[in-house]
C-alpha positions, 0 to 999 in steps of 0.5 A: 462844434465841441470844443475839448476844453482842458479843466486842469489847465483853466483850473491851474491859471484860477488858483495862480491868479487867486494867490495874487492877492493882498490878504492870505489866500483863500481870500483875494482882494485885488484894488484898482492901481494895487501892486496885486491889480498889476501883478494880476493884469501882467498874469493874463497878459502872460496868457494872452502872449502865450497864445499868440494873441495880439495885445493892446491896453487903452488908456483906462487900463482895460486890455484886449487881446485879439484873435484876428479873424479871415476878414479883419474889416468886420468888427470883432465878437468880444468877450471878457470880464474882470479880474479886480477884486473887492476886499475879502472876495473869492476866486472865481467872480469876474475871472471865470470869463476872463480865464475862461475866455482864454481858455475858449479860444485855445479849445478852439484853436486846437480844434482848427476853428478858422474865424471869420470875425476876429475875437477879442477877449476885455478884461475890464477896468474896475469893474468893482467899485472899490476905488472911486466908488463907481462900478464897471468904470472901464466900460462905462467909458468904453461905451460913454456912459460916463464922461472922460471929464467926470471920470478924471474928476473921481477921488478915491478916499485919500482924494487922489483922483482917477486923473492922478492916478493915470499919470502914474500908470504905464499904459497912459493916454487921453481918456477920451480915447477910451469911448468906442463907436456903437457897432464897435463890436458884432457882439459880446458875451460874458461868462460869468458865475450866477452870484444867485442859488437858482442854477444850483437849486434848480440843478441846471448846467447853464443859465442864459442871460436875457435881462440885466436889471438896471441899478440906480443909487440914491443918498440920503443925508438926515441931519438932526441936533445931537446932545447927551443921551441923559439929558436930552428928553425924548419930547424934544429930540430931533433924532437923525438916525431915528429917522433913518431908521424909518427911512430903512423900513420905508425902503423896504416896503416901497419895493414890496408895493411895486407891481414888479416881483422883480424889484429890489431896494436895499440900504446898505450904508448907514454912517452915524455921526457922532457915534458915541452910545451915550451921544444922541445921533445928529447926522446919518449918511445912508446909500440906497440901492434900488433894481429892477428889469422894469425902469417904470416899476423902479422908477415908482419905486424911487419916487415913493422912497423920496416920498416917504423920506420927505414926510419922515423929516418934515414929521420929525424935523429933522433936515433932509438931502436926498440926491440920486448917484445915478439911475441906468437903463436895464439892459435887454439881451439879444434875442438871436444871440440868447437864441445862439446861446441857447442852441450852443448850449443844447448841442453839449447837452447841457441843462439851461434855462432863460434868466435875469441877472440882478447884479449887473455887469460890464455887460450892461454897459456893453449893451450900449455898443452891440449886442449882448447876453452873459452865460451863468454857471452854478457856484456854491449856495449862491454865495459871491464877494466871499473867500468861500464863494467857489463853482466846481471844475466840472461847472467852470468846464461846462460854461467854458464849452458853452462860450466856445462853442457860441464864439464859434458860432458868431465868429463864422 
């Protein structure tokens, strides 16, 4: 099937939405409960009722709009994203499979595709961890990776907890509503920009989704004795940063030293305590993030970083407290989906190639519930989380073509 999709019109709803935003444009920031974050969620509503879609929101906030099939009975073929945005991001990331999800289901409609299966487009709940700390918080409920107990526990940085929050909302209701059965869904595809520079580099149309590496998040606490940074002679210091900053180089060469290519470690947060420059550094935070589509080769991985840690504190004694966030599964696509995808792809005459993502998604969640796979489209440099991260019209319009034509496909 070739859909026609309409690039101006999905362009036009992009940049509306994208001066729906904290700071000046070209920059969108959208936080969970933010006055913009619901400017933004009426927006896509306003869509979905414009196209005669049956609507509902679940009592986290993530809403659903439903093109209902022939045969209601049979569970849906879902599709979505997020619209929530980190401070200082760009325009497309999470929104290109929201809006262009819409945009699928009109292109298919004005063709007179008739589904079997209903269709239902997720825009997902926080999936950027801006609030509470803790990504794709929407659907790790919906899938019950995380508990309605612990999620209505989460504090934001003014203490304010999720639960709080909700009382405040319009949409309300029990979080234990939230969770959905396995088999929910027939199936869930989620389009998406790469966030990488291979598509561009490789100058390929399309990529398809077979792995999604699983994340795990691990804090480390150093603690030493401060003092004054003229006074204290280097014999007799227990230096706390001095020791995270070995603790960093470690990180580094543990995901080297795996026998996966694909395993990543990265330190992103160090927070210094006293942080004066004259002050010798007692106490360090740091947040440690480690990935890999292969959980035996991540798993090595974490166990040589908490190796490494505990000799580098008993070496400079310093004290050490070194916990793990959470550690998820990677998730592997459906071969038959990424199969559909592929042939939805091909049909268009698009260029495509089979790919991993190693940011992960509401998909990965999602792959607790159905089936799955994601299609990626260029953007630019491979650049995200940035007011220039941007994939051309003439991209948006491939991607979109491909999603319609695989929810065709899975919907008959």
């Amino acid at each position: 099937m070739k859909p026609e999709i309409d690039p101006s019109g999905l362009m036009r709803w992009i940049i509306e939405l994208s001066e729906i935003t904290e700071v000046p444009p070209p920059a969108v920031t959208r936080v969970l409960f933010s006055k913009e974050d619901h400017a933004a969620r009426n927006y896509v509503r306003q869509i979905a009722e414009a196209l005669d879609l049956e609507w509902r929101v679940d009592a986290c906030g993530n809403q659903f709009a439903r093109w209902t099939g022939s045969n209601a009975a049979l569970p849906a073929v879902a599709t979505g994203s997020h619209i929530d945005a980190i401070p200082n991001a760009g325009a497309y990331d999470g929104v290109v499979g929201v809006l262009g999800s819409f945009e699928a289901i009109r292109a298919l409609k004005a063709a007179g595709h008739q589904p079997i299966r209903s269709i239902e487009i997720i825009t997902f709940t926080a999936e950027e961890p801006t609030r509470f700390g803790i990504g794709c918080l929407g659907s790790r409920l919906m899938s019950g990776n995380l508990s309605s107990e612990h999620a209505a526990a989460l504090k934001d940085t003014g203490g304010k907890s999720l639960a709080d929050w909700l009382t405040e909302q319009p949409w309300g209701g029990l979080l234990d509503s939230v969770r959905l059965e396995i088999g929910h869904y027939a199936a869930f595809i989620e389009l998406h920009i790469e966030q990488g520079p291979l598509l561009e580099r490789e100058g390929l149309d399309i990529g398809i989704v077979e792995k999604i590496a699983g994340p795990a998040t691990l804090i480390a606490r150093w603690t030493g004795n401060g003092g004054h940074a003229g006074a204290v002679l280097m014999p007799e210091r227990c230096d706390a940063l001095c020791a995270a900053a070995e603790m960093i180089v470690a990180v580094e060469t543990a995901a080297k030293k795996t026998r996966s290519a694909d395993t990543v470690a990265t330190v992103g947060l160090c927070e210094v305590h006293p942080g004066a420059i004259n002050s010798i550094p007692c106490d360090v935070r740091m947040g440690i993030d480690v990935r890999d589509t292969d959980i035996e080769a991540r798993t090595q991985c974490i166990e040589n970083i908490e190796s490494a840690a505990h000799e580098i504190a008993e070496r400079r004694n310093v004290e050490l407290k070194l916990e793990t966030l959470h550690a998820e599964p990677p998730a592997i696509c459906d071969d038959q989906l990424v199969l559909l995808a592929l042939e939805s792809a091909q049909e268009l005459g698009f260029t495509m190639r089979k790919m991993i993502s190693r940011a992960y998604h509401d998909t990965l969640f999602m792959a607790e519930l159905c089936p799955t796979t994601m299609l990626f489209i260029p953007c630019r440099n491979g650049w995200s989380h940035r007011p220039d991260e941007f994939s051309s019209p003439e991209q948006i319009e491939r991607g979109t073509a491909v999603l319609a034509n695989l929810l065709a496909r899975a919907s008959t």
